[in-house]
VOPAGU-2260 file (C-alpha; in pm, 1 decimal, decimal comma):
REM VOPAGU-2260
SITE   aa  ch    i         X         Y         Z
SITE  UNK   A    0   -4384,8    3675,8    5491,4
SITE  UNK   A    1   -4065,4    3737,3    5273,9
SITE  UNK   A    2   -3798,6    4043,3    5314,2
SITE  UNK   A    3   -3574,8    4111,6    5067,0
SITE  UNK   A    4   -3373,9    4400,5    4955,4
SITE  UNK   A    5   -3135,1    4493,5    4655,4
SITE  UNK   A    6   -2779,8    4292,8    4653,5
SITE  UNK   A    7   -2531,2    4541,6    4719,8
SITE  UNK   A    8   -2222,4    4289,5    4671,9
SITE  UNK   A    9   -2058,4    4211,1    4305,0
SITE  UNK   A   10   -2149,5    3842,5    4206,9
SITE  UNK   A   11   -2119,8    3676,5    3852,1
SITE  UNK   A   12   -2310,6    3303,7    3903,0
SITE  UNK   A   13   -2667,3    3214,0    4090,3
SITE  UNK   A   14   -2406,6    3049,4    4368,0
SITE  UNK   A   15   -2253,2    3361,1    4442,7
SITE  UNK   A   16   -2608,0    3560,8    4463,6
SITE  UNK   A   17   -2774,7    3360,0    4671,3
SITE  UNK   A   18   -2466,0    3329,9    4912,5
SITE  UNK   A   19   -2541,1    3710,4    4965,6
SITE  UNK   A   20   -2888,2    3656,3    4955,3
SITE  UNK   A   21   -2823,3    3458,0    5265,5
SITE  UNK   A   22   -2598,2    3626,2    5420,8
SITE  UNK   A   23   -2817,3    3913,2    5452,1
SITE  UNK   A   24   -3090,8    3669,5    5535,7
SITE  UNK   A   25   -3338,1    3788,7    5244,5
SITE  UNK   A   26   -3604,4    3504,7    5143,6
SITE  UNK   A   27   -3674,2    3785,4    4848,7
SITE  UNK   A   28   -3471,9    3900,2    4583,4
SITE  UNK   A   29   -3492,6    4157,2    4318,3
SITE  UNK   A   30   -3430,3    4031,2    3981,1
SITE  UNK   A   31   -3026,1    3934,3    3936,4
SITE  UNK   A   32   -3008,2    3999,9    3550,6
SITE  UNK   A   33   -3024,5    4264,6    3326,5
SITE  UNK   A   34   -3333,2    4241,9    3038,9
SITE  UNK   A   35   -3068,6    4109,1    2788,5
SITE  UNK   A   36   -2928,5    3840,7    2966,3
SITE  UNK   A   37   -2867,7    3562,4    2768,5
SITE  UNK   A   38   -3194,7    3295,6    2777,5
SITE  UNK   A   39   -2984,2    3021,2    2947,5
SITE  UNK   A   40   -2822,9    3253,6    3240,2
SITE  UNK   A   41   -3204,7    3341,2    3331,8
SITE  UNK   A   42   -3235,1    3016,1    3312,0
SITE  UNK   A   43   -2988,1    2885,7    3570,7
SITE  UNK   A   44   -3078,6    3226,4    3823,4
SITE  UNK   A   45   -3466,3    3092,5    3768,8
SITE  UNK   A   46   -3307,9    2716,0    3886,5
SITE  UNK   A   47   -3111,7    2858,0    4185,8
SITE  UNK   A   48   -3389,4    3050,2    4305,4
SITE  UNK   A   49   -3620,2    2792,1    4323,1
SITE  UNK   A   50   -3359,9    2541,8    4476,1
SITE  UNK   A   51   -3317,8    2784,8    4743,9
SITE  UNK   A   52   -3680,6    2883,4    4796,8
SITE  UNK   A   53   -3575,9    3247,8    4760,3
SITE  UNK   A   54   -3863,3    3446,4    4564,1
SITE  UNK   A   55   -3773,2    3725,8    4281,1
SITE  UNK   A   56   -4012,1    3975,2    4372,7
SITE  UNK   A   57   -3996,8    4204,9    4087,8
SITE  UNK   A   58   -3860,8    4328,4    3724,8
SITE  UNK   A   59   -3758,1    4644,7    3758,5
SITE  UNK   A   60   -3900,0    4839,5    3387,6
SITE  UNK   A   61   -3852,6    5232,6    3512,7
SITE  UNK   A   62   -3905,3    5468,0    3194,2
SITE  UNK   A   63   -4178,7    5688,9    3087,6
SITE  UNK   A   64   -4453,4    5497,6    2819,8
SITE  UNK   A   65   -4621,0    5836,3    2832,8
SITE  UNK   A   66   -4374,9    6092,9    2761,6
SITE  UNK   A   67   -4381,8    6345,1    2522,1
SITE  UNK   A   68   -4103,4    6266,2    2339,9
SITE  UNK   A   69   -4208,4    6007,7    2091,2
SITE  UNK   A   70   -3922,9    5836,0    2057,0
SITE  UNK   A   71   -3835,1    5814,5    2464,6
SITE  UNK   A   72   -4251,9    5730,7    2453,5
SITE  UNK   A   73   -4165,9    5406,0    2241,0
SITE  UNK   A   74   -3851,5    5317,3    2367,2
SITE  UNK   A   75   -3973,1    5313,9    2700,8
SITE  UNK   A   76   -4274,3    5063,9    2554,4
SITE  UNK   A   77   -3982,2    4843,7    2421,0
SITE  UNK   A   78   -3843,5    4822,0    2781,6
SITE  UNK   A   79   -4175,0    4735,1    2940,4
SITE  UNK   A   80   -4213,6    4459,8    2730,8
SITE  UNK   A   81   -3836,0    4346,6    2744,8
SITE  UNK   A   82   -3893,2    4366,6    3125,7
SITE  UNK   A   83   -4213,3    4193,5    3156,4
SITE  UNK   A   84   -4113,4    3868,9    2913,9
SITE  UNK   A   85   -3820,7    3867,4    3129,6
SITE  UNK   A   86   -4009,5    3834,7    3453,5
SITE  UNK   A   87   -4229,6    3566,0    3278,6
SITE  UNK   A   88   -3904,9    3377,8    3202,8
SITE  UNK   A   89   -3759,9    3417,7    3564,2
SITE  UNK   A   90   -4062,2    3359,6    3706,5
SITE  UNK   A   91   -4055,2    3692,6    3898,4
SITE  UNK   A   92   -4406,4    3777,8    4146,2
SITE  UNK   A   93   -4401,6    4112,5    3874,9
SITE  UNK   A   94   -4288,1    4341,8    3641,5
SITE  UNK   A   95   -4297,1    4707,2    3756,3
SITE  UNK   A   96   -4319,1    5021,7    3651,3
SITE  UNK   A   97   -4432,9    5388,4    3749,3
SITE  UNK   A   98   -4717,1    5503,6    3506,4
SITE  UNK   A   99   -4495,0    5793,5    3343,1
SITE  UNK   A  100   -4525,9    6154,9    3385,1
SITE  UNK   A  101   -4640,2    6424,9    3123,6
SITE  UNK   A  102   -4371,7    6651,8    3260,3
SITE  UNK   A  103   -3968,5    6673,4    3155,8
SITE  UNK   A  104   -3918,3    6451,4    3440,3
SITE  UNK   A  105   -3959,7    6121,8    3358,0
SITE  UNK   A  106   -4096,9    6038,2    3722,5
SITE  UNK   A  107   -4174,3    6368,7    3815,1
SITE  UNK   A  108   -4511,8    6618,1    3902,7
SITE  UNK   A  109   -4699,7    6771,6    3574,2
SITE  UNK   A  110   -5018,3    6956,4    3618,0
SITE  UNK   A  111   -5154,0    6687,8    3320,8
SITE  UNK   A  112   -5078,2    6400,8    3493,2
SITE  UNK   A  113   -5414,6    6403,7    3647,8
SITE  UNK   A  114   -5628,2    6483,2    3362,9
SITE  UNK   A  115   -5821,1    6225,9    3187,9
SITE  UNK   A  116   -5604,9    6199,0    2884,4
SITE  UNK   A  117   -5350,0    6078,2    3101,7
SITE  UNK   A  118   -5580,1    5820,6    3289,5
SITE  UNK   A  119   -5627,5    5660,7    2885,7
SITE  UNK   A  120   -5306,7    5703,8    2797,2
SITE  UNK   A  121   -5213,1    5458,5    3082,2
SITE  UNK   A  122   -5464,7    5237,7    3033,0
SITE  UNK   A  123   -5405,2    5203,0    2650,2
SITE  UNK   A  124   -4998,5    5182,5    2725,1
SITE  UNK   A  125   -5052,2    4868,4    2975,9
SITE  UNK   A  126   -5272,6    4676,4    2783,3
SITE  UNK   A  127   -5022,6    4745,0    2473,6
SITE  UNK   A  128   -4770,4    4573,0    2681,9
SITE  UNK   A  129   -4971,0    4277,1    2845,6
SITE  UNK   A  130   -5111,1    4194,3    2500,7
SITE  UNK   A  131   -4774,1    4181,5    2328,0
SITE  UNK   A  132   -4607,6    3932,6    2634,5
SITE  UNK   A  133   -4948,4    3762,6    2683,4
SITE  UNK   A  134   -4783,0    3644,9    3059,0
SITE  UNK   A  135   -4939,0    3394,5    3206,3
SITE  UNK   A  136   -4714,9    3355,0    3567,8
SITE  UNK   A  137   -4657,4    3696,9    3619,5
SITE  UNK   A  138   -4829,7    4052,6    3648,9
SITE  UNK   A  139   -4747,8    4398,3    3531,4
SITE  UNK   A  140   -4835,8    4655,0    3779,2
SITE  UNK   A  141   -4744,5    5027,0    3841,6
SITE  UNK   A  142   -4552,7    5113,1    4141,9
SITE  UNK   A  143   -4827,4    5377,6    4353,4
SITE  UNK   A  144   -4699,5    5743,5    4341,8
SITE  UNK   A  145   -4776,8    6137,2    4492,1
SITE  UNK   A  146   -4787,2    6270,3    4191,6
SITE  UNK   A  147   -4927,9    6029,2    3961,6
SITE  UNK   A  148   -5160,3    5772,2    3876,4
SITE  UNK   A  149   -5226,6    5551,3    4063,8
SITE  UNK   A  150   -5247,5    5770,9    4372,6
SITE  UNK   A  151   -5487,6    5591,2    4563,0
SITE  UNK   A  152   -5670,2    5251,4    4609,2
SITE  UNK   A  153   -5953,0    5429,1    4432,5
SITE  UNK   A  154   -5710,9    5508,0    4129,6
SITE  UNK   A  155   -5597,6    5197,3    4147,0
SITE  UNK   A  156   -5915,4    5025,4    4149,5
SITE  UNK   A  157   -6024,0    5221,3    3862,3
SITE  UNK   A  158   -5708,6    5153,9    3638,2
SITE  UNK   A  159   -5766,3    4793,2    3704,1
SITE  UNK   A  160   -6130,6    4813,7    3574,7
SITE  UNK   A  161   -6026,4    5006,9    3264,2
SITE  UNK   A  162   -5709,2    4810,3    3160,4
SITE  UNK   A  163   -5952,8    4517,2    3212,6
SITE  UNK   A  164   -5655,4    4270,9    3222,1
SITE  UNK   A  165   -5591,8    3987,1    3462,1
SITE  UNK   A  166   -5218,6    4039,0    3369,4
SITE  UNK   A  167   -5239,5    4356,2    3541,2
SITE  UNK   A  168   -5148,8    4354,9    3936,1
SITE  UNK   A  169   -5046,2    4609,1    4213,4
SITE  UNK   A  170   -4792,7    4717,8    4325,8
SITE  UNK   A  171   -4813,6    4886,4    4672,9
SITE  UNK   A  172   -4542,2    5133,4    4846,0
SITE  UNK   A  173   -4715,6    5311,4    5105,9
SITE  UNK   A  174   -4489,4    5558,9    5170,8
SITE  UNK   A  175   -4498,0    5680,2    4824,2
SITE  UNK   A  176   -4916,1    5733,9    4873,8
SITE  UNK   A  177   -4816,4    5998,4    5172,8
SITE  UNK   A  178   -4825,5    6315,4    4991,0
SITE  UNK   A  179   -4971,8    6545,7    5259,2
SITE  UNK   A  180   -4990,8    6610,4    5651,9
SITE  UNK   A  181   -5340,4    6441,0    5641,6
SITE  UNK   A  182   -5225,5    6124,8    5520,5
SITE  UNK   A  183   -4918,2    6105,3    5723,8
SITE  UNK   A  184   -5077,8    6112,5    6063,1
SITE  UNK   A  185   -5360,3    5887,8    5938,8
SITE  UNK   A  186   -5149,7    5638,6    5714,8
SITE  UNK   A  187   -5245,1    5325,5    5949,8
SITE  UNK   A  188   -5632,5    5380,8    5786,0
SITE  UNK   A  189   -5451,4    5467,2    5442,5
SITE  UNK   A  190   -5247,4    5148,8    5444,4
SITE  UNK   A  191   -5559,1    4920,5    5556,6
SITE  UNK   A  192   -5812,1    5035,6    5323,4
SITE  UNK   A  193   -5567,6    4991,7    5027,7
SITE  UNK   A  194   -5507,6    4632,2    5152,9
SITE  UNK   A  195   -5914,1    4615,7    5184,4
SITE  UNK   A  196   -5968,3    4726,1    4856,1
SITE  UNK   A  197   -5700,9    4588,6    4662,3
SITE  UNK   A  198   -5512,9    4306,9    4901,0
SITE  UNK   A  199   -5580,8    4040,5    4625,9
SITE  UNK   A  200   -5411,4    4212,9    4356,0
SITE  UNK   A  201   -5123,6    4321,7    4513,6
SITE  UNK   A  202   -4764,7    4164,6    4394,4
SITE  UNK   A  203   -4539,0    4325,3    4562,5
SITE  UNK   A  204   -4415,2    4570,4    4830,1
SITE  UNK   A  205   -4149,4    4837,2    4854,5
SITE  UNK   A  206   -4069,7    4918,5    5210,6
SITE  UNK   A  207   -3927,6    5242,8    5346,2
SITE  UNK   A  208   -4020,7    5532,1    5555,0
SITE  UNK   A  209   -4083,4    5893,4    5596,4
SITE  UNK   A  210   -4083,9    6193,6    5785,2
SITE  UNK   A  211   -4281,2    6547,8    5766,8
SITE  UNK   A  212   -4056,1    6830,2    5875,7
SITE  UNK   A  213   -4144,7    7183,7    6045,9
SITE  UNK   A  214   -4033,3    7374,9    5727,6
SITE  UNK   A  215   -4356,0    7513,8    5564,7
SITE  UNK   A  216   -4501,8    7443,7    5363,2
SITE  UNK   A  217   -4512,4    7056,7    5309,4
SITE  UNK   A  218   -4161,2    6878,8    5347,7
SITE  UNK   A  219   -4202,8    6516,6    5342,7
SITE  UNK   A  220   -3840,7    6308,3    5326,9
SITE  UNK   A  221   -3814,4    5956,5    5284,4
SITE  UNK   A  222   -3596,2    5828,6    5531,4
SITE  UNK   A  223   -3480,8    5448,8    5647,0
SITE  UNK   A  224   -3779,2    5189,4    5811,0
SITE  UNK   A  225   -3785,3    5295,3    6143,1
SITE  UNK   A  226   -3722,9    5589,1    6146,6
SITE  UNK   A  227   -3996,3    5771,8    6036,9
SITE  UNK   A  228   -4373,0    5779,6    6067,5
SITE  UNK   A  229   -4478,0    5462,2    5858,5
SITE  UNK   A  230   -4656,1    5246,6    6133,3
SITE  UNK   A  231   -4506,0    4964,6    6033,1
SITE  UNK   A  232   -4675,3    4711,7    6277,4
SITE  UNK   A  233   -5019,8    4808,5    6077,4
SITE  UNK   A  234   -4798,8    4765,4    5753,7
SITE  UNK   A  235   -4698,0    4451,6    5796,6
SITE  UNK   A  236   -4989,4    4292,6    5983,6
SITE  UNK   A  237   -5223,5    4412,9    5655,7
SITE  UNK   A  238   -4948,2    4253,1    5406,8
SITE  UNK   A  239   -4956,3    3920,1    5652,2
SITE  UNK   A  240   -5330,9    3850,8    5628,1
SITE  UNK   A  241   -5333,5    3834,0    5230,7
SITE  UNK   A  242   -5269,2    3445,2    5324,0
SITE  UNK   A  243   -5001,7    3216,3    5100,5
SITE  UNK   A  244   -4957,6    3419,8    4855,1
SITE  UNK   A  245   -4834,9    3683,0    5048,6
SITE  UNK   A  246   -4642,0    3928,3    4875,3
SITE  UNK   A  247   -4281,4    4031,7    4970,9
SITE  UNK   A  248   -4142,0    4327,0    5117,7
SITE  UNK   A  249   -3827,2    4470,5    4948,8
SITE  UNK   A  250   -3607,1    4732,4    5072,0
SITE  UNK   A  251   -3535,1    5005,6    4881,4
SITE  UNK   A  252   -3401,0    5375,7    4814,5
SITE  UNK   A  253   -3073,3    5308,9    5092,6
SITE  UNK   A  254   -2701,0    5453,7    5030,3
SITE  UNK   A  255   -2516,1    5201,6    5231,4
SITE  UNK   A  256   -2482,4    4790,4    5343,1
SITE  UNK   A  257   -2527,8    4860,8    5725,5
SITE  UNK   A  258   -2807,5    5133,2    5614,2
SITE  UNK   A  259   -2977,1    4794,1    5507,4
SITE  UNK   A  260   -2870,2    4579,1    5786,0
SITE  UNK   A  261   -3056,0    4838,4    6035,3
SITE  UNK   A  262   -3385,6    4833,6    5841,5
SITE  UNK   A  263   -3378,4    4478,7    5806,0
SITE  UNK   A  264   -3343,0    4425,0    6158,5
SITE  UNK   A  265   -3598,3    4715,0    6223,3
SITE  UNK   A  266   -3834,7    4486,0    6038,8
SITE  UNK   A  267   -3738,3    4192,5    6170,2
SITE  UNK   A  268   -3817,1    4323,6    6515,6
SITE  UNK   A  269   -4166,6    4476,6    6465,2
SITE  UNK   A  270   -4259,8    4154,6    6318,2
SITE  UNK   A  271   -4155,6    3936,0    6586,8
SITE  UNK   A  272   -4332,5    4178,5    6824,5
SITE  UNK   A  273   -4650,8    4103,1    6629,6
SITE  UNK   A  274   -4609,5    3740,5    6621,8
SITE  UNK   A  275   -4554,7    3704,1    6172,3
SITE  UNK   A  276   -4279,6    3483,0    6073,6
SITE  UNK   A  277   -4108,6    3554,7    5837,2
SITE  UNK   A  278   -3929,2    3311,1    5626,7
């Protein structure tokens, strides 16, 4: 199994990244260039990468492709596609994305974000973008959220029928599918049947943790791996038995280096305690 986490540190060439890449003894790495980087710089970050056996987990594509707004609607298309050809070229396990929300908030709650219009918006909006890149090394998937599609394996499942694409992957961040009391004490059973359902599909993994508070009604705050309720030994042991092609486990969503440092080594521990190597 791979860990990796964003790169905190300034660097300008592949030598300098992948100094801090082991440094902070990440195997994974979050894409080093921005979508316009010049063809022959993601060329030589694509080179060092693979020199160094370090895996770029993901292209990072956040917008809305369902907004209102028809212009932030198509420029947010533009940037899914930029993003995607860009993880092709680098050679990246995905591109990612949220689905969008129908709200002002480009990653925030709407009551039509639920509704059936929404569901086909999403599913016309991916396969627009898979068509254009036609990728055929790596996936575009949509990062699992509370308040919007895909909410669920079952969601998920059901996007991947409809966008009927085999360009089209997961993207799995547990913590993100806890959106009540009910799934936060039972998210062991919610982390293994997503891995039953949709373990083959998944590309990648975002790794943090949360915490449910006394305050009524519902306050749920994402907090650093380890210190929350995630049950991480479940986590990682479902990630571990998708075989070779397991995906990696980035950090995420931290303020500070030694923030980092502690969740690394929080993972780090709870896998050696259940025997998975990770690389």
């Amino acid at each position: 199994m791979r860990l990796g986490g964003p790169v905190l540190q300034k660097f300008e060439t592949p030598e300098e990244w992948v100094k801090i890449l082991k440094r902070n003894n990440y195997s994974a790495a979050y894409c080093p260039t921005g979508l316009d980087a010049p063809d022959e710089l993601v060329k030589e970050f694509k080179k060092m990468a693979e020199k160094e056996s370090i895996v770029i987990a993901e292209v990072g594509a956040w917008s809305n492709p369902i907004s209102g707004d028809e212009n932030e609607r198509r420029q947010a298309i533009e940037k899914c596609k930029r993003a995607l050809y860009l993880a092709e070229k680098i050679n990246a396990r995905c591109c990612v994305n949220i689905s969008g929300s129908r709200g002002s908030k480009w990653d925030g709650p709407d009551e039509k974000n639920f509704t059936d219009e929404t569901f086909d918006m999403i599913v016309m909006t991916t396969r627009e973008i898979i068509d254009e890149i036609k990728p055929e090394r790596t996936f575009y998937t949509l990062e699992t959220m509370p308040w919007m599609y895909p909410d669920s394996a079952e969601s998920y499942l059901r996007l991947i029928k409809a966008i009927d694409r085999e360009s089209f992957g997961v993207h799995f961040d547990p913590v993100n599918l806890v959106c009540s009391p009910q799934r936060y004490f039972s998210n062991e059973k919610l982390i293994k049947e997503f891995v039953k359902i949709l373990g083959i599909y998944i590309c990648s993994c975002h790794a943090k943790d949360i915490i449910l508070t006394d305050k009524l009604t519902v306050h749920l705050e994402e907090v650093r791996p380890g210190l929350g309720k995630l049950d991480y030994r479940v986590f990682l042991n479902e990630i571990n038995k998708i075989g070779k092609d397991t995906p990696p486990v980035m950090l995420e969503h931290l303020r500070t280096e030694e923030d980092y440092v502690n969740a690394a080594q929080y993972i780090r521990t709870v896998a050696s305690q259940e025997g998975i190597k990770l690389l």
